[in-house]
FIBA-609612 format. One record per residue: x, y, z of N, C-alpha, C, O in turn. Coordinates in steps of 0.1 Angstrom, whole numbers, plus 5000, padded with zeros to 4 digits. Layout:
BEGIN
XYZXYZXYZXYZ...
***
This chain:
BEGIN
288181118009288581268012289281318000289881247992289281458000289781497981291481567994291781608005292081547980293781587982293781687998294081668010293381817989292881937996292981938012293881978019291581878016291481838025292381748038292581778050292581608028293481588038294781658041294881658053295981718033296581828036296281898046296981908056294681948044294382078056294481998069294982058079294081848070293781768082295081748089295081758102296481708080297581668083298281788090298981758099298181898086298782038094297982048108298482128116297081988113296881978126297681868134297481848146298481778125299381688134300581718140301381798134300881648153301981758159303281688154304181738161303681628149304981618137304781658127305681648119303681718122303781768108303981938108303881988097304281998119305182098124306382098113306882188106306681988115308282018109307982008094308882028087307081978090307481928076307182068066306282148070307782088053307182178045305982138038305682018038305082248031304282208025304482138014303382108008305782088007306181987997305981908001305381817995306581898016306981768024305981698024305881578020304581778029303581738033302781658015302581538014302681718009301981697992303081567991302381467993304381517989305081447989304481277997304481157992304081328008303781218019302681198019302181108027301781268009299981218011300181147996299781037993301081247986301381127971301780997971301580917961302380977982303280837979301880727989301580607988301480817995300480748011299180708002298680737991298880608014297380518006296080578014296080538026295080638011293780688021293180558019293080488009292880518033292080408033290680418040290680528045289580358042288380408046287780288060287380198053287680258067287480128073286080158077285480268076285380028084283980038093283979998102284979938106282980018111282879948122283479798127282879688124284479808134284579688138285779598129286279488130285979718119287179648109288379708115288379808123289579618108290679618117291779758106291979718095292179858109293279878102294479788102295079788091295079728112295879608110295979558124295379578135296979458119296179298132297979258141299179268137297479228151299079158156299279038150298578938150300779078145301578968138301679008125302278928117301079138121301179178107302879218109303379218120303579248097304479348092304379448094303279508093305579508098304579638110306279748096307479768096305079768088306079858074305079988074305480038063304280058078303180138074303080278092303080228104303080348090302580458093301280508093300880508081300380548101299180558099298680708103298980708115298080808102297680918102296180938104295681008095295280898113294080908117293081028112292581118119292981008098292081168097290681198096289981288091290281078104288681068108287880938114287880828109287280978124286880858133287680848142288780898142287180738153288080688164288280548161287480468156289580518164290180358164290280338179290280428187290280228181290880158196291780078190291680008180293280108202294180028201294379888211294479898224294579748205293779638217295079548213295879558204295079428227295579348222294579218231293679248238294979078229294078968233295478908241296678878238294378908257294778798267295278638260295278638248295678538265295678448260293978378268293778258265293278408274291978408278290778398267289678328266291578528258290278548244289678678247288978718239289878788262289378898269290378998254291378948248289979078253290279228251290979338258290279398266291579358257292379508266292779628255293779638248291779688256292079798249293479928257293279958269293979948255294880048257294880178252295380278259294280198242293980338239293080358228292980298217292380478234291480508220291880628217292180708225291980648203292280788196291580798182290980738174292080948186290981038182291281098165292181028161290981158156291281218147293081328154293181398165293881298143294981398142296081308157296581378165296181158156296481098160297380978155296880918145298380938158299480888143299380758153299480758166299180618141299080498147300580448145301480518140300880308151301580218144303080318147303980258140303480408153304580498155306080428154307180468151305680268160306880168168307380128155308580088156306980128143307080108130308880148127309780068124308980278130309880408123310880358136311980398134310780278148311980288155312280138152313380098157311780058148311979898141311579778148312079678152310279838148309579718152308779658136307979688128309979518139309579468127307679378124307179338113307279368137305779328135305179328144305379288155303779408139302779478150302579388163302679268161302179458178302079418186300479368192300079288200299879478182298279498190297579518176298079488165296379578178295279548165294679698168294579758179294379758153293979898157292579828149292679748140291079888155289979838151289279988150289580068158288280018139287580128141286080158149284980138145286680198160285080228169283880278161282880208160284080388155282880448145282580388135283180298131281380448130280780378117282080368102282380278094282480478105283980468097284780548103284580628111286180498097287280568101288380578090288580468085288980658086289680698077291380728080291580808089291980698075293480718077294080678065293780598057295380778066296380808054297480708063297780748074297880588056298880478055299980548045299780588033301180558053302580598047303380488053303380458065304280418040305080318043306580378052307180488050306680308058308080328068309280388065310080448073309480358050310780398044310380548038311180638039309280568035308580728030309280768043310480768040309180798051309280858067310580878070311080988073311180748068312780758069313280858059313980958063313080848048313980968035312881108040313481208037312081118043311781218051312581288059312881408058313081168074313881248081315181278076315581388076315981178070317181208062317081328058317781398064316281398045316481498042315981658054316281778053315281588062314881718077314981648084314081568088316181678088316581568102315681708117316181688128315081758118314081838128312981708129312681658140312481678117310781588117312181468131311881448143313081428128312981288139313081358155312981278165313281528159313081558167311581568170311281538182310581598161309081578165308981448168308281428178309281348163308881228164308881208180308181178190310181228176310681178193309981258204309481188214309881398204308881448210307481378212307081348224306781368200305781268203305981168208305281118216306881108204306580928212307080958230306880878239307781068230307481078244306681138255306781128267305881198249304481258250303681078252303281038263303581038244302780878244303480848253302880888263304680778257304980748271304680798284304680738295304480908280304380978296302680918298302280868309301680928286300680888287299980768292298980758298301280668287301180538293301580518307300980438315302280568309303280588328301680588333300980508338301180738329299980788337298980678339298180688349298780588330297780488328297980398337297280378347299180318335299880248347299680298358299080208365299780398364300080428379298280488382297780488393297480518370295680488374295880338378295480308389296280238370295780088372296080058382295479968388297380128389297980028402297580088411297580008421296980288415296880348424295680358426295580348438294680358423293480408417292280278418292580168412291080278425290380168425289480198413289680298407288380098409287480048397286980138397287280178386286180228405284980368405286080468401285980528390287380518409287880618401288680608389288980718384288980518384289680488369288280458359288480428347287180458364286280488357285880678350285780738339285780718365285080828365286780918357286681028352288080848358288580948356288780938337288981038330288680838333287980738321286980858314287380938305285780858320284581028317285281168317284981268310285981158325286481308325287781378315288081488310288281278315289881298303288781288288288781368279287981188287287281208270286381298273286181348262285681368281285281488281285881608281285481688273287081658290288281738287288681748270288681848264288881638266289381598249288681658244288881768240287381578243286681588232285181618236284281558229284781708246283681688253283081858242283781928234281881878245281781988242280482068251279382018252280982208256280582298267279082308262278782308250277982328274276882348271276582388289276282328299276782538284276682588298277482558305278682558300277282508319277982498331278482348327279582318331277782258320277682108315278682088306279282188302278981988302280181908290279281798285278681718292279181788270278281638264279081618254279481668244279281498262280581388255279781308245279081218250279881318230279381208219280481118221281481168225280281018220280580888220280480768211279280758206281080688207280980568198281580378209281680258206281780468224282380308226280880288237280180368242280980138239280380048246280680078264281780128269279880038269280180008282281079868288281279828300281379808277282079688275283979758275284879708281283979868266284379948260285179998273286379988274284580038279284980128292285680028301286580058309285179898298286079828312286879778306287879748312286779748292288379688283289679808292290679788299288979948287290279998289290380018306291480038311289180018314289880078328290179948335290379968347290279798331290679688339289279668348289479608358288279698346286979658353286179588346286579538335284879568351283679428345282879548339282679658343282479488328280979568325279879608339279279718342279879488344279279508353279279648363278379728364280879648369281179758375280679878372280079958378281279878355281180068349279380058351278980168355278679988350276979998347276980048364277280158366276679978373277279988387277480168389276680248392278780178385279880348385278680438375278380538381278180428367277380458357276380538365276380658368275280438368274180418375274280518386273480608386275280498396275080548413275280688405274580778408276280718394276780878392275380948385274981048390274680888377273480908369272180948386271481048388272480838393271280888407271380988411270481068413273480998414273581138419273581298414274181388417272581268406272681368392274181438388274381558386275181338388276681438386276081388371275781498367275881318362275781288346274481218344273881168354273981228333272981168324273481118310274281178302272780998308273580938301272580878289271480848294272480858276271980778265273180678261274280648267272680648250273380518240274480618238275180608247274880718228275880758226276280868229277180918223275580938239276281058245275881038264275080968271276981148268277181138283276981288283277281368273276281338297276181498298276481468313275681418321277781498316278281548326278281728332278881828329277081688343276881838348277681928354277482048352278981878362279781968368281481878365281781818375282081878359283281798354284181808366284781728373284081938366285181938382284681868394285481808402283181868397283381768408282581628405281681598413282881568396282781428388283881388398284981428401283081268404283581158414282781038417283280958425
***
């Protein structure tokens, strides 16, 4: 991606509110753009967790491994989504593995101490931070209390409806969700079998509430997706 560009990308991030436009040219100069592929790791548990990550294209999943060898994805995110956050409050080495869902995925890596002399000189950016990282809490609560309240078919269907709300896009009365993850994908993060979501899939696809291909979903009525 040329300078330009990413700048324009980073002004859609919600801590980059605080920053000036120096701030910002400052933080993409010192920062490394990196490019990844399918299935490659931006970094792994047990790394050195020194780096900041700024998502400015593609989707990553954030995972960690059972002692089983299973997968649990915990979160997928999207472009204008900041990885590795635990970094800046001192976590001295990563917990989980961010991998890129898409054919590529691109992010601006800023080292940890860039961030810190950041807030030192605008002590506002560690009020965004903090903002955000409690924004992500609240998101995780919500996840927890789908896992423990919530059976397999509705932490599915509610799984279709939040990445459609996101990132879905209107076609008529309809929403068609492009897509890059697996149906393997879907049960990493909702705690269910492949099996199940094909199951959850299938009966919703009979009941004409969605139709579905390899990489997109057309959900006919989102409101009453059940």
């Amino acid at each position: 991606m040329r300078l330009t560009d990413v700048l324009t990308a980073l002004k859609n991030f919600s801590i980059t509110s605080c920053l000036s436009d120096e701030e910002l040219s400052f933080m993409v100069k010192t920062g490394e753009i990196r490019t990844v592929e399918k299935n490659d790791f931006i970094f792994r548990q047990g790394e050195v967790s020194d780096e900041v990550f700024f998502l400015l294209e593609g989707v990553i999943k954030i995972t960690s491994s059972v002692p089983d060898g299973r997968e649990v994805i915990k979160m997928m995110l999207h472009p204008k989504s900041i990885l590795s956050e635990q970094s800046i409050a001192g976590e001295e080495f990563r917990v989980n593995n961010a991998v890129a869902m898409t054919q590529e995925a691109t992010v601006l890596a800023v080292e940890v101490e860039v961030i810190k002399n950041l807030i030192r000189n605008n002590p506002e950016l560690a009020f965004c931070i903090v903002d955000f990282i409690g924004k992500k809490l609240r998101y995780t609560e919500d996840r927890l209390e789908s896992l423990a309240l919530n059976d397999a078919r509705e932490r599915i269907v509610q799984f279709l409806r939040l990445n459609a709300q996101s990132f879905g896009q209107a076609v008529g009365f309809e929403v068609l969700l492009k897509h890059d993850f697996t149906q393997q994908d879907i049960a990493n993060f909702t705690g269910t079998s492949r099996q199940t979501v094909t199951t959850v899939m299938n009966d919703l696809k009979k009941n004409n509430q969605i139709y579905f291909r390899r990489k997109s979903i057309l959900i006919r009525d989102i409101k009453a997706l059940c």
